[in-house]
mmJSON file of the N, C-alpha and C atoms, coordinates in Angstrom:
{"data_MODEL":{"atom_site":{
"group_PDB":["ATOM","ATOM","ATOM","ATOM","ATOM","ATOM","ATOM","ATOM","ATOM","ATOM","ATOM","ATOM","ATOM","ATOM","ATOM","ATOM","ATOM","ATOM","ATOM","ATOM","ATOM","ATOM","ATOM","ATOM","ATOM","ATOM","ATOM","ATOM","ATOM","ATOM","ATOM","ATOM","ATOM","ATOM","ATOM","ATOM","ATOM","ATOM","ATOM","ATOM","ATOM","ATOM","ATOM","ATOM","ATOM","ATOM","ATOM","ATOM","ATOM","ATOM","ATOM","ATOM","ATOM","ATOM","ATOM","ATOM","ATOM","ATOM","ATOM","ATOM","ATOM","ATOM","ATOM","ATOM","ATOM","ATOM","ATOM","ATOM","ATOM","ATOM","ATOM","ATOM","ATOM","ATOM","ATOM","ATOM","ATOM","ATOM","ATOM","ATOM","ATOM","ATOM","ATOM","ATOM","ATOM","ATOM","ATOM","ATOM","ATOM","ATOM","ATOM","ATOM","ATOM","ATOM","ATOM","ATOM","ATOM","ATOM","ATOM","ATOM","ATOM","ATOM","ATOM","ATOM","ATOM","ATOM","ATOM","ATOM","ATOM","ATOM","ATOM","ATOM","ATOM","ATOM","ATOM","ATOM","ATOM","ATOM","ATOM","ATOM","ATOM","ATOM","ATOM","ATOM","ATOM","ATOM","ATOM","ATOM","ATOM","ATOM","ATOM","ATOM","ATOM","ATOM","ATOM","ATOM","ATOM","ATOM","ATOM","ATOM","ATOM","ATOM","ATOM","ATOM","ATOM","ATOM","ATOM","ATOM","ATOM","ATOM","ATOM","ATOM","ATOM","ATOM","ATOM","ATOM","ATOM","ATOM","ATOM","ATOM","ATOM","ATOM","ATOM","ATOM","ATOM","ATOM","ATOM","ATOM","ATOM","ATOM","ATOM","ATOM","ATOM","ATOM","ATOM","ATOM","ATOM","ATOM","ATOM","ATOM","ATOM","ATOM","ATOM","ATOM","ATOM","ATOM","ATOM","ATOM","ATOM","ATOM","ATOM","ATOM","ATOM","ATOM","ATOM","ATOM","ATOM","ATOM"],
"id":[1,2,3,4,5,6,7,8,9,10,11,12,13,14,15,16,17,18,19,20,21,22,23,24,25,26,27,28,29,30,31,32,33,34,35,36,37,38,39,40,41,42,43,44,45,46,47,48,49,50,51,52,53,54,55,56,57,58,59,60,61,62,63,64,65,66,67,68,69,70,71,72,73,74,75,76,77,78,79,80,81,82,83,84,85,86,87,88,89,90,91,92,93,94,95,96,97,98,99,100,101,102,103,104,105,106,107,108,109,110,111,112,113,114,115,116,117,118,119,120,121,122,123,124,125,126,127,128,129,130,131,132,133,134,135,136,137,138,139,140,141,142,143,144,145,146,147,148,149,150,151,152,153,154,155,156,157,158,159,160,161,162,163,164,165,166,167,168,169,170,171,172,173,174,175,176,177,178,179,180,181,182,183,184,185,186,187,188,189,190,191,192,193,194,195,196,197,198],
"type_symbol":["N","C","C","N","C","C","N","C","C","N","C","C","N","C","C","N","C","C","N","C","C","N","C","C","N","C","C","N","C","C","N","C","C","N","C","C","N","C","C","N","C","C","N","C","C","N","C","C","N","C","C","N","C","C","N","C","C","N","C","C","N","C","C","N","C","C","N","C","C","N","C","C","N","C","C","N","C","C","N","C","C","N","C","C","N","C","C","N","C","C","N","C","C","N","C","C","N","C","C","N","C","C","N","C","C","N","C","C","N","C","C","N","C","C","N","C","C","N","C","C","N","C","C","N","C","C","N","C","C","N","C","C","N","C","C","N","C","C","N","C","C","N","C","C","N","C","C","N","C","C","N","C","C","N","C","C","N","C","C","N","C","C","N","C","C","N","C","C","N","C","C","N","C","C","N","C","C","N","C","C","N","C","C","N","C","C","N","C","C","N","C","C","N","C","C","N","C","C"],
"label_atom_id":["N","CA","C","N","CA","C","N","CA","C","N","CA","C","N","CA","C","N","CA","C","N","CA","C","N","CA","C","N","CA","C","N","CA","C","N","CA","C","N","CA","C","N","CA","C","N","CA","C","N","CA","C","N","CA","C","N","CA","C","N","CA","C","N","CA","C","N","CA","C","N","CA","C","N","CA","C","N","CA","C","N","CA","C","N","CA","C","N","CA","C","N","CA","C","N","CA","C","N","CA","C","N","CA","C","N","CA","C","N","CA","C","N","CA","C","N","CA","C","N","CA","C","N","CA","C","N","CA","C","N","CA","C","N","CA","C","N","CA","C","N","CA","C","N","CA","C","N","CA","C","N","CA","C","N","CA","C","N","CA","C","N","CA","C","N","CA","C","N","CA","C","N","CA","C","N","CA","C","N","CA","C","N","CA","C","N","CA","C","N","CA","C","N","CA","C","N","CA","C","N","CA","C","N","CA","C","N","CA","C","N","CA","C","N","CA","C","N","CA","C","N","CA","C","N","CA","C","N","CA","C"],
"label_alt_id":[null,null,null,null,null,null,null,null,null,null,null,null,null,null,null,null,null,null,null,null,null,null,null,null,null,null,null,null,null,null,null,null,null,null,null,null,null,null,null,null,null,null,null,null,null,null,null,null,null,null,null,null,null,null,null,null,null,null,null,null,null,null,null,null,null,null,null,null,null,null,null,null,null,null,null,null,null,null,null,null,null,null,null,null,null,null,null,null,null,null,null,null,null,null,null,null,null,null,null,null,null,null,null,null,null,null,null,null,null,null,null,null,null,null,null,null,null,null,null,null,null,null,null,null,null,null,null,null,null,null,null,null,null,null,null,null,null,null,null,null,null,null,null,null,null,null,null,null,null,null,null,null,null,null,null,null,null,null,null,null,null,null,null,null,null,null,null,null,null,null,null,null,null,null,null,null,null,null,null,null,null,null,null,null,null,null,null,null,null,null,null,null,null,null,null,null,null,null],
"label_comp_id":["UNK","UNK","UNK","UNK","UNK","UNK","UNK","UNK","UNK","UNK","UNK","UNK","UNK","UNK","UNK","UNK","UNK","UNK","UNK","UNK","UNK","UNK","UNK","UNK","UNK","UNK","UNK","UNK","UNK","UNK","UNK","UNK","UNK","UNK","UNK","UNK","UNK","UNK","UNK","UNK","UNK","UNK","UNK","UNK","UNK","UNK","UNK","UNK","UNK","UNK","UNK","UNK","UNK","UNK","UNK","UNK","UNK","UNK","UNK","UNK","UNK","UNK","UNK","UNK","UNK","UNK","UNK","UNK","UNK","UNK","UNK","UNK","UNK","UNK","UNK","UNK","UNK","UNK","UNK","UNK","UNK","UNK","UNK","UNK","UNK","UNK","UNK","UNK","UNK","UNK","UNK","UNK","UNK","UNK","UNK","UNK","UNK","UNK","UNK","UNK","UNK","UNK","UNK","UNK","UNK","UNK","UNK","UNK","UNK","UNK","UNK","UNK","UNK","UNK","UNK","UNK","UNK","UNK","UNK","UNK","UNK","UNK","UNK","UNK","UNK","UNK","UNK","UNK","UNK","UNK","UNK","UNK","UNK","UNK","UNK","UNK","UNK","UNK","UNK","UNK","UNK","UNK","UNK","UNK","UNK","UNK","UNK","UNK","UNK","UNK","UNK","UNK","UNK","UNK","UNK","UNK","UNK","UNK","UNK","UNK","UNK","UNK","UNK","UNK","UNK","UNK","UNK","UNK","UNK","UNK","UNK","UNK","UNK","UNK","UNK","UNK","UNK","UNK","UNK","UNK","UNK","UNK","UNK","UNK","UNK","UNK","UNK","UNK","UNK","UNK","UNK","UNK","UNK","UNK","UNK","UNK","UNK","UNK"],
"label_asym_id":["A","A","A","A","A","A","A","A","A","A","A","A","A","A","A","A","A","A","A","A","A","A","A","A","A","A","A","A","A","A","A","A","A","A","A","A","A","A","A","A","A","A","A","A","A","A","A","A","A","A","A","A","A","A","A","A","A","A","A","A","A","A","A","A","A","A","A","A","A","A","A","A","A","A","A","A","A","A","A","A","A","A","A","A","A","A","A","A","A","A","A","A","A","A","A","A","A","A","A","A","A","A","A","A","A","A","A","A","A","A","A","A","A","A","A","A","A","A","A","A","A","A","A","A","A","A","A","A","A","A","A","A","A","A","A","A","A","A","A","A","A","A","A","A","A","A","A","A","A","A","A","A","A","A","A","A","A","A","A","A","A","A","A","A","A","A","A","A","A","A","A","A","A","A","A","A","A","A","A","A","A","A","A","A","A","A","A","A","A","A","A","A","A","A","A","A","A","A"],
"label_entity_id":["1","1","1","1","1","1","1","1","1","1","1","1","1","1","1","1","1","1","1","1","1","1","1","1","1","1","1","1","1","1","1","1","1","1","1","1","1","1","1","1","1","1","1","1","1","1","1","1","1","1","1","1","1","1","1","1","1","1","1","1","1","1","1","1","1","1","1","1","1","1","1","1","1","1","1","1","1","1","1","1","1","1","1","1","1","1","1","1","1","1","1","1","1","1","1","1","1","1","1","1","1","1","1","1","1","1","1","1","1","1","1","1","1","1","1","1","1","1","1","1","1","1","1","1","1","1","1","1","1","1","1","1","1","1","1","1","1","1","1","1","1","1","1","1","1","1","1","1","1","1","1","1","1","1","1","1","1","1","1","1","1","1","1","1","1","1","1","1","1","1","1","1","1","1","1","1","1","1","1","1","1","1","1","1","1","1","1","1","1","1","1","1","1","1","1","1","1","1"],
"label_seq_id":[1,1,1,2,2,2,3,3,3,4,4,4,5,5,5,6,6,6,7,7,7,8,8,8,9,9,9,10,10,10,11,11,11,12,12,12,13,13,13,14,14,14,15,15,15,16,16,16,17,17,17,18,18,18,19,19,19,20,20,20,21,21,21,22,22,22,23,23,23,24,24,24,25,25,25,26,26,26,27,27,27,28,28,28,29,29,29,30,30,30,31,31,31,32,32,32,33,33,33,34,34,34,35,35,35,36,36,36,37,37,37,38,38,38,39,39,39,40,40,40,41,41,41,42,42,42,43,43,43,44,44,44,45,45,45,46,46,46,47,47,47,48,48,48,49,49,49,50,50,50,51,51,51,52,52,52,53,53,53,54,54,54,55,55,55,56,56,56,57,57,57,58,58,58,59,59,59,60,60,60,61,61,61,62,62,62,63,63,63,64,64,64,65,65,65,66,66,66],
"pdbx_PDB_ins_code":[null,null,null,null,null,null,null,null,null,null,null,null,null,null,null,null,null,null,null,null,null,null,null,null,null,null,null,null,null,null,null,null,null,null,null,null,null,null,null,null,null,null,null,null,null,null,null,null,null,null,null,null,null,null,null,null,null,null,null,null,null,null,null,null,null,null,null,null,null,null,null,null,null,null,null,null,null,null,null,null,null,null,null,null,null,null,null,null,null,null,null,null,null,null,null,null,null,null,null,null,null,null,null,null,null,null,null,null,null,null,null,null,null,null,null,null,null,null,null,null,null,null,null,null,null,null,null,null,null,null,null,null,null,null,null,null,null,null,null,null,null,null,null,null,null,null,null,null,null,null,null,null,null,null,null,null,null,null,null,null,null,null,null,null,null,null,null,null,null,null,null,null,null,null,null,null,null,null,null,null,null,null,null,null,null,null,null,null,null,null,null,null,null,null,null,null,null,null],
"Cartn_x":[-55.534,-54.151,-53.678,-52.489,-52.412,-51.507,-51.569,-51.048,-49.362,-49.075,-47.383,-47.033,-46.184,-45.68,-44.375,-44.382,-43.258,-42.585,-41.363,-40.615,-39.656,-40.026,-38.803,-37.682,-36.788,-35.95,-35.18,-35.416,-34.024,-32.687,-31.71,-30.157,-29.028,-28.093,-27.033,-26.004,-25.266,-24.312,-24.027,-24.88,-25.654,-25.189,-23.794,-22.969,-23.165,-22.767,-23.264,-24.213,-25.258,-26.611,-27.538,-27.072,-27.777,-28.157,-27.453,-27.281,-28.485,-27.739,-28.681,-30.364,-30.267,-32.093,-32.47,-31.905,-32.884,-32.773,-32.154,-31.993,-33.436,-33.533,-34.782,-35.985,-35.989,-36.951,-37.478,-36.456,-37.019,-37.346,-37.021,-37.309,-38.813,-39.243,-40.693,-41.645,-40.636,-42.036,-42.234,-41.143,-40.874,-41.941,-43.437,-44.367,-45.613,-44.695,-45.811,-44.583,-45.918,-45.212,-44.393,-42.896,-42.246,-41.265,-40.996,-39.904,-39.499,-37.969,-37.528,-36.291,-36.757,-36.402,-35.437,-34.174,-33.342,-32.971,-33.569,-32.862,-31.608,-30.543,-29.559,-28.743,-28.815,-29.307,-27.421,-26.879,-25.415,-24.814,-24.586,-23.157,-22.127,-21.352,-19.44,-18.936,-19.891,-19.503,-19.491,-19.765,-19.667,-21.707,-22.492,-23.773,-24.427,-24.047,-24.349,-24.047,-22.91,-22.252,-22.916,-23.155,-24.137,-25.014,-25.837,-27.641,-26.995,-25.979,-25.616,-25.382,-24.657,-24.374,-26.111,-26.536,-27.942,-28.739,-28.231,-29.195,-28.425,-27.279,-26.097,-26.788,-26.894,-27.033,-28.599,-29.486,-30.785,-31.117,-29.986,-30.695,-31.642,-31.741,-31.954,-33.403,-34.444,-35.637,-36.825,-36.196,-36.42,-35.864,-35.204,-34.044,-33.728,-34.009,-33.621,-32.987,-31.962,-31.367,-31.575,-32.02,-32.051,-31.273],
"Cartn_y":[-24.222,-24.584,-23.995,-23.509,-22.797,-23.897,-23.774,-24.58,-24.211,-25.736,-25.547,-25.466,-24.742,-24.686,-25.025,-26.013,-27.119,-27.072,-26.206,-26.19,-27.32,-28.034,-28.974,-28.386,-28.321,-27.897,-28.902,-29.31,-30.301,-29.829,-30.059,-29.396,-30.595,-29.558,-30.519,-29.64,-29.595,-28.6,-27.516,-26.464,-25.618,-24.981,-25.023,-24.521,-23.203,-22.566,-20.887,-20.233,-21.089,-20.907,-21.032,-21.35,-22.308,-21.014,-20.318,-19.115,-18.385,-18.029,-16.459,-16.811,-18.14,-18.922,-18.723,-19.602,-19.391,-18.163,-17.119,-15.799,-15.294,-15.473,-14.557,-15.225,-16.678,-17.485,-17.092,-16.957,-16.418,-15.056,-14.23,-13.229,-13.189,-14.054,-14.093,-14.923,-15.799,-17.345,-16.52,-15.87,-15.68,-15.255,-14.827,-14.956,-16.533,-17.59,-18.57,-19.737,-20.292,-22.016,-22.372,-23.025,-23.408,-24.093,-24.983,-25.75,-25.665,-25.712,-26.102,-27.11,-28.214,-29.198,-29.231,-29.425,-29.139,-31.346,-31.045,-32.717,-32.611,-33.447,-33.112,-34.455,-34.478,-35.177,-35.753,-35.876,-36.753,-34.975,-34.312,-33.225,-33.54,-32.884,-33.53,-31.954,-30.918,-29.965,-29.642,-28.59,-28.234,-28.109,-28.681,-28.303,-28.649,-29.728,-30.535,-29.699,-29.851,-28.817,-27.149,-26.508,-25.158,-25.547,-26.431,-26.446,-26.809,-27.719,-28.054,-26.934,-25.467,-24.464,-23.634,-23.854,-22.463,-23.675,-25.133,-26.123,-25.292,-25.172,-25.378,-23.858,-23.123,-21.559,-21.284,-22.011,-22.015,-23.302,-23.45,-25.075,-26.216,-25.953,-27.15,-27.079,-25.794,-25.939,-26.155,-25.261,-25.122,-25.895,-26.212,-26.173,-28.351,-28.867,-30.022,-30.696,-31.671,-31.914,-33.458,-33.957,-35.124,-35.68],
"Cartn_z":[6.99,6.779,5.448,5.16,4.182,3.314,2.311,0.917,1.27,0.372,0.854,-0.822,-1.639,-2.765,-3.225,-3.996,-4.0,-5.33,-5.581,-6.865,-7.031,-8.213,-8.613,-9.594,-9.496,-10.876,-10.79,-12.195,-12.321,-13.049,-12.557,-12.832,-13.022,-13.969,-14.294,-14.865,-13.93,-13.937,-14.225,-12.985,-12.72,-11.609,-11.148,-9.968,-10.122,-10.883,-10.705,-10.932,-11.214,-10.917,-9.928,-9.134,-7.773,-7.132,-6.777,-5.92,-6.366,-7.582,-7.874,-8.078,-8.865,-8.632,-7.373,-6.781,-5.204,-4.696,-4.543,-4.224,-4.985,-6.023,-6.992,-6.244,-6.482,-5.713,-4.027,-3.521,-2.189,-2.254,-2.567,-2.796,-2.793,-4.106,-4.017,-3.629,-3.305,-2.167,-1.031,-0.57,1.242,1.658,1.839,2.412,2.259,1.425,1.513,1.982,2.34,3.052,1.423,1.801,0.249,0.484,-0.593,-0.448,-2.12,-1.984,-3.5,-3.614,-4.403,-4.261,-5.421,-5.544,-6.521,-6.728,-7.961,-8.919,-9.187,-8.921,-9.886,-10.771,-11.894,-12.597,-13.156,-11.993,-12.604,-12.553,-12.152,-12.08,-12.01,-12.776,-12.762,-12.32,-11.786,-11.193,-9.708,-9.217,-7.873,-7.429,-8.95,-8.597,-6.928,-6.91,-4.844,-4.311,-4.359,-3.11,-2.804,-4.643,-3.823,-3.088,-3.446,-2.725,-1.621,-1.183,0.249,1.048,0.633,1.118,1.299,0.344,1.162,2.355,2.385,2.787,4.166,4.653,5.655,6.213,5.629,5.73,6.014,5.411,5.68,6.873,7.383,7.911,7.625,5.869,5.504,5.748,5.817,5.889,5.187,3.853,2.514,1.208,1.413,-0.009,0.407,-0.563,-0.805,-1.982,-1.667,-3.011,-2.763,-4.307,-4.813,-5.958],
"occupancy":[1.0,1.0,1.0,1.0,1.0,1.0,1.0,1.0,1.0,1.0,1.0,1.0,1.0,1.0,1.0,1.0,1.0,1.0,1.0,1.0,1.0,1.0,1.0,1.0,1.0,1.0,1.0,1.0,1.0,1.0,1.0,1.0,1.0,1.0,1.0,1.0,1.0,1.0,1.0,1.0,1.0,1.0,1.0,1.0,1.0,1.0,1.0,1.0,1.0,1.0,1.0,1.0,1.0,1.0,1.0,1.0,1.0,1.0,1.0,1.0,1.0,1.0,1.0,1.0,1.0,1.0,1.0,1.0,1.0,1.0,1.0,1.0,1.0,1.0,1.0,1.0,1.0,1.0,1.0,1.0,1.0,1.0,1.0,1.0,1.0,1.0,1.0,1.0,1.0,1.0,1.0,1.0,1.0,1.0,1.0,1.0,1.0,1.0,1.0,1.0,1.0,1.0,1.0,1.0,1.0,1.0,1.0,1.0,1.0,1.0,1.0,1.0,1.0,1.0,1.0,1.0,1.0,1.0,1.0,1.0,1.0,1.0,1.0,1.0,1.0,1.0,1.0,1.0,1.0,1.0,1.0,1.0,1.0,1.0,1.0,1.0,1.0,1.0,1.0,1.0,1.0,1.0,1.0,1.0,1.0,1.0,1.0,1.0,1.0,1.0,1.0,1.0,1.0,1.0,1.0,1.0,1.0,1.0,1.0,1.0,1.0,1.0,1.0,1.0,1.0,1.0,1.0,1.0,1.0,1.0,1.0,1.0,1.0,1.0,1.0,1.0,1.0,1.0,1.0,1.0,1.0,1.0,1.0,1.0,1.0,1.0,1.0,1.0,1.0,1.0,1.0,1.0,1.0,1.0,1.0,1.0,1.0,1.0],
"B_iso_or_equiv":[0.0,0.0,0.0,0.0,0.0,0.0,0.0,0.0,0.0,0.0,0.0,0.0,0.0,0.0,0.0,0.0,0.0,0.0,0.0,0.0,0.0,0.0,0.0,0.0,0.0,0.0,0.0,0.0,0.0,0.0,0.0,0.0,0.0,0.0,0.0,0.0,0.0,0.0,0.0,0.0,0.0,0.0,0.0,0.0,0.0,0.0,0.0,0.0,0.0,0.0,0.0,0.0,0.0,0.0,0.0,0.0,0.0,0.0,0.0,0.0,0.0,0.0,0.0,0.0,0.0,0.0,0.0,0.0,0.0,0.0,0.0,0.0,0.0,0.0,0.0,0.0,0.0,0.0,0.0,0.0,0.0,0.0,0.0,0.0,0.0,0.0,0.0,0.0,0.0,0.0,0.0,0.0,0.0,0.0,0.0,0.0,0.0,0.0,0.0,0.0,0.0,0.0,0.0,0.0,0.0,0.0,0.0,0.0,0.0,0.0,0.0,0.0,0.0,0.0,0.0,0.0,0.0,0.0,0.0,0.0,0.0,0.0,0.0,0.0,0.0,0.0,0.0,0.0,0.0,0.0,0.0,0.0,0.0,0.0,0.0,0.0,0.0,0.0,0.0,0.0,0.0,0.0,0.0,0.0,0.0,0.0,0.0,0.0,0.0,0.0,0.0,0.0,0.0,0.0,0.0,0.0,0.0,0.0,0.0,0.0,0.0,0.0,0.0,0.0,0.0,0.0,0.0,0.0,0.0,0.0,0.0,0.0,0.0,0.0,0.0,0.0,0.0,0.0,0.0,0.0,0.0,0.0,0.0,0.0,0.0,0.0,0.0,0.0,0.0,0.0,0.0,0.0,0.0,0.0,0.0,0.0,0.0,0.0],
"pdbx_formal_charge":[null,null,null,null,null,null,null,null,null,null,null,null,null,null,null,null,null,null,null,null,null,null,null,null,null,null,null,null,null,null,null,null,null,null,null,null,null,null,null,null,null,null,null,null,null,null,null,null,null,null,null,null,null,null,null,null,null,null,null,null,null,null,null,null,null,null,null,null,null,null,null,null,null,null,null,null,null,null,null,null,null,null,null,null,null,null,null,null,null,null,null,null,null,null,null,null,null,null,null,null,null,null,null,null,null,null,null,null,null,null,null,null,null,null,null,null,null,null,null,null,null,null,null,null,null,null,null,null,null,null,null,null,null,null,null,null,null,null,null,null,null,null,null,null,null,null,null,null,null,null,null,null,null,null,null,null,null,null,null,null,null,null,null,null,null,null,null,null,null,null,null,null,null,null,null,null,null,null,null,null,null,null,null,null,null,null,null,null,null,null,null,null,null,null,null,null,null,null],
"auth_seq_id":[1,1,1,2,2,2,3,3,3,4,4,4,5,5,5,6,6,6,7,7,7,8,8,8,9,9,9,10,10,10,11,11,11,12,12,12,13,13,13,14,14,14,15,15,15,16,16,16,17,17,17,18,18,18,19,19,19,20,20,20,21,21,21,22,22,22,23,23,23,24,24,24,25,25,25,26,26,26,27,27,27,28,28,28,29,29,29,30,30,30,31,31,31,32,32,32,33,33,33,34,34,34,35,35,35,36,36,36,37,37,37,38,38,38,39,39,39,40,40,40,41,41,41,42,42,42,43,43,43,44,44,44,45,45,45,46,46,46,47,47,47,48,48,48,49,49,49,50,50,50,51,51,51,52,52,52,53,53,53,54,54,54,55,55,55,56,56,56,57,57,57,58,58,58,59,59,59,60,60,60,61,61,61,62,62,62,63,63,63,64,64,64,65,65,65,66,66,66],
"auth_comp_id":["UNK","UNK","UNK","UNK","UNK","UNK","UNK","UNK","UNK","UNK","UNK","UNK","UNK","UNK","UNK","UNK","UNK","UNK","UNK","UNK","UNK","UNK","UNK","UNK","UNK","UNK","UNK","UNK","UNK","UNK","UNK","UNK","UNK","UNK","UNK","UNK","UNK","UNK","UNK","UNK","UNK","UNK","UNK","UNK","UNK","UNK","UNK","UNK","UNK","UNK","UNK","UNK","UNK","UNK","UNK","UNK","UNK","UNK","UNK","UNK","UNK","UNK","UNK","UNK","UNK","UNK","UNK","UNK","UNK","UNK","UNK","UNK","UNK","UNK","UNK","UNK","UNK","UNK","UNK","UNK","UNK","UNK","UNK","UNK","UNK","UNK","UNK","UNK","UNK","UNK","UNK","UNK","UNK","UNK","UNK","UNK","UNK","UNK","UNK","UNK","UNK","UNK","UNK","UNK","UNK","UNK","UNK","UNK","UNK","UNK","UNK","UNK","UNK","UNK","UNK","UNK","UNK","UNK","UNK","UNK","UNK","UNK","UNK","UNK","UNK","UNK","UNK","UNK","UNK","UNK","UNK","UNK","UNK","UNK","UNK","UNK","UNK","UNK","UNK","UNK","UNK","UNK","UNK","UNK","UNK","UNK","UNK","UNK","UNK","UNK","UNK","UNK","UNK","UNK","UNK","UNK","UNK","UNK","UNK","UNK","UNK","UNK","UNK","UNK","UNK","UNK","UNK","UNK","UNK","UNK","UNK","UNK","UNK","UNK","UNK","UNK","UNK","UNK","UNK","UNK","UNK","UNK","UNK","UNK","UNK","UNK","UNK","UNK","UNK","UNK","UNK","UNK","UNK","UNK","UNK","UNK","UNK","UNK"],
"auth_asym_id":["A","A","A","A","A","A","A","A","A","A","A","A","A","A","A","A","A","A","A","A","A","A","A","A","A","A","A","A","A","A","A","A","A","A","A","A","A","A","A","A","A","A","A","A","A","A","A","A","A","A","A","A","A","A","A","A","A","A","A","A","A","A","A","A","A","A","A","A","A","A","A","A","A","A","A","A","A","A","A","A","A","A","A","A","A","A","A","A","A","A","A","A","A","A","A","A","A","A","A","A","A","A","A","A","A","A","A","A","A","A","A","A","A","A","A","A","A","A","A","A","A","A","A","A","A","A","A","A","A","A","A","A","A","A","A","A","A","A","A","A","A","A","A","A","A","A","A","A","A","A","A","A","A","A","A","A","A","A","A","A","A","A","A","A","A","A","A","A","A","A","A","A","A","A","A","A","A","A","A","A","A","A","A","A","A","A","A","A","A","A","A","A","A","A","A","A","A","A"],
"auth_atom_id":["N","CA","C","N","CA","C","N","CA","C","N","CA","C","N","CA","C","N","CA","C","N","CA","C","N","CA","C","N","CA","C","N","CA","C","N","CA","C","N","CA","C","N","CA","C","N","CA","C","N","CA","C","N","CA","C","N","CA","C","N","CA","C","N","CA","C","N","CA","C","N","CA","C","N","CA","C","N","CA","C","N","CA","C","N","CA","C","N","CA","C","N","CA","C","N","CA","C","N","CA","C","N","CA","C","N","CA","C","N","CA","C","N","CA","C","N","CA","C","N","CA","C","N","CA","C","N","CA","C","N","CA","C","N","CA","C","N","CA","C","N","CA","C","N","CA","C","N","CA","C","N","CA","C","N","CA","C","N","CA","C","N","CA","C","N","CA","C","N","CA","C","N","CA","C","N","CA","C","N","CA","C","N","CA","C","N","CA","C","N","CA","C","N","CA","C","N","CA","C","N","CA","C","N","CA","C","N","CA","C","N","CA","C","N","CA","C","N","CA","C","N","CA","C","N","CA","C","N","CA","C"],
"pdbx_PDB_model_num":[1,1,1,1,1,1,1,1,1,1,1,1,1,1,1,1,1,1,1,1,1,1,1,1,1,1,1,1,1,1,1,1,1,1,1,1,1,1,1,1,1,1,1,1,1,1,1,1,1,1,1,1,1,1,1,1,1,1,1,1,1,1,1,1,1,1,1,1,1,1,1,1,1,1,1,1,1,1,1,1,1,1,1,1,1,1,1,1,1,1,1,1,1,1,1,1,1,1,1,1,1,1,1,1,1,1,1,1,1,1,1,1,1,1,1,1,1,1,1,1,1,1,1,1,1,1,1,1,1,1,1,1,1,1,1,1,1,1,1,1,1,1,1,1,1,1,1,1,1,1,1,1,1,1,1,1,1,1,1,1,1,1,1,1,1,1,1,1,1,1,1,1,1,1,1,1,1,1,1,1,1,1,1,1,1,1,1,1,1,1,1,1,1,1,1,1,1,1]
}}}
């Protein structure tokens, strides 16, 4: 069974960052089992709403927000 690799980042108002992180990030997980779990720690920005968009776009396979 192969190992699953589990990124936490915790964020706080981090809306135009969301994107281009996980973009670099997949880039280089995309051959291992992965999940990245995005914290977000009280945003008074649009931070939710990105991870909701790659969640919507990825179907939510990878990418989790807490």
């Amino acid at each position: 069974m192969a190992e699953k690799i589990s990124i936490i980042i915790p964020v706080y108002n981090e809306a135009e960052n969301i994107k281009p992180l996980y973009e670099r990030l997949e880039k280089i997980l995309n051959r291992y089992s992965y999940e990245i779990i995005f914290v977000d720690d009280g945003s008074r920005d649009s931070t939710a709403i990105e991870v909701e968009r790659i969640n919507k776009n990825k179907k939510g396979k990878r990418v989790r927000l807490i």
